[in-house]
C-alpha positions in Angstrom: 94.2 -94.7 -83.3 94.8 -94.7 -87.0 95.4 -90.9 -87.2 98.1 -91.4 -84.5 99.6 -94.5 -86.2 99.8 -92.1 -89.9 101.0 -89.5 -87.9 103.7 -91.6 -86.7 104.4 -93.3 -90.0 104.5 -89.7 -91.4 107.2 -88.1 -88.5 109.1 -91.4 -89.5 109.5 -90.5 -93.3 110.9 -87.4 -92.5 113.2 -88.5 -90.4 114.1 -90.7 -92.4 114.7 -88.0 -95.2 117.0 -86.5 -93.2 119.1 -89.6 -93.1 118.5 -90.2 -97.0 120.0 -86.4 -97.6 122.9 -87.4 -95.7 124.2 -90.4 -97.4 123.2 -88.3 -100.9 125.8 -86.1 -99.6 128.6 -88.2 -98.0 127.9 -90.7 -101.9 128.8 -87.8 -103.6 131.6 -86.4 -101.6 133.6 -89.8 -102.0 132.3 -90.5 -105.5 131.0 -94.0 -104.5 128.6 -94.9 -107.0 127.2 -97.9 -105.4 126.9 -95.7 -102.3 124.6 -93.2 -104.1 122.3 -96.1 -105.9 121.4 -97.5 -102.5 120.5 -94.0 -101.2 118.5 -93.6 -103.8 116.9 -96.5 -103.1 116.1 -95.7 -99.3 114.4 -92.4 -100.8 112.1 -94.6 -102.8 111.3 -96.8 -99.2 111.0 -93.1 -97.7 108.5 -91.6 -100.1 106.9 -95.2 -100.3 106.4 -94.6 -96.4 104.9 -91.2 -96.6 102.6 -91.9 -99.3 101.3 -95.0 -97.2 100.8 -92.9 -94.3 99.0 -89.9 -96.1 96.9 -92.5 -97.5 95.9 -94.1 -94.3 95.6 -90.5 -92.7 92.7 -89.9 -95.8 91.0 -92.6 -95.2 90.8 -92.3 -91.5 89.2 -89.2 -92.1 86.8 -90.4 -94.5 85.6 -93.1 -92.1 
């Protein structure tokens, strides 16, 4: 249950990478600096995510 629930937690970090690229682009392509710090900020939450997940996916091995 815990490898499926990393596993999950994992597929939704890169999705949600995806979604950080995008508004890295469209910040950039209208030059909206508040735009870009709050993307930047959602790819902290996102590599927060996957670290949590690759953490809990370690550990479920090591139990």
């Amino acid at each position: 249950m815990r490898k499926a629930r990393g596993a999950l937690m994992l597929a939704g970090s890169a999705v949600g990478l995806v979604g950080v690229v995008r508004q890295i682009r469209s910040a950039r392509q209208k030059s909206d600096p508040l735009m870009l710090v709050n993307a930047l900020g959602n790819a902290i939450v996102v590599i927060t995510g996957a670290a949590l997940a690759l953490r809990g996916l370690r550990k479920g091995r090591s139990e």
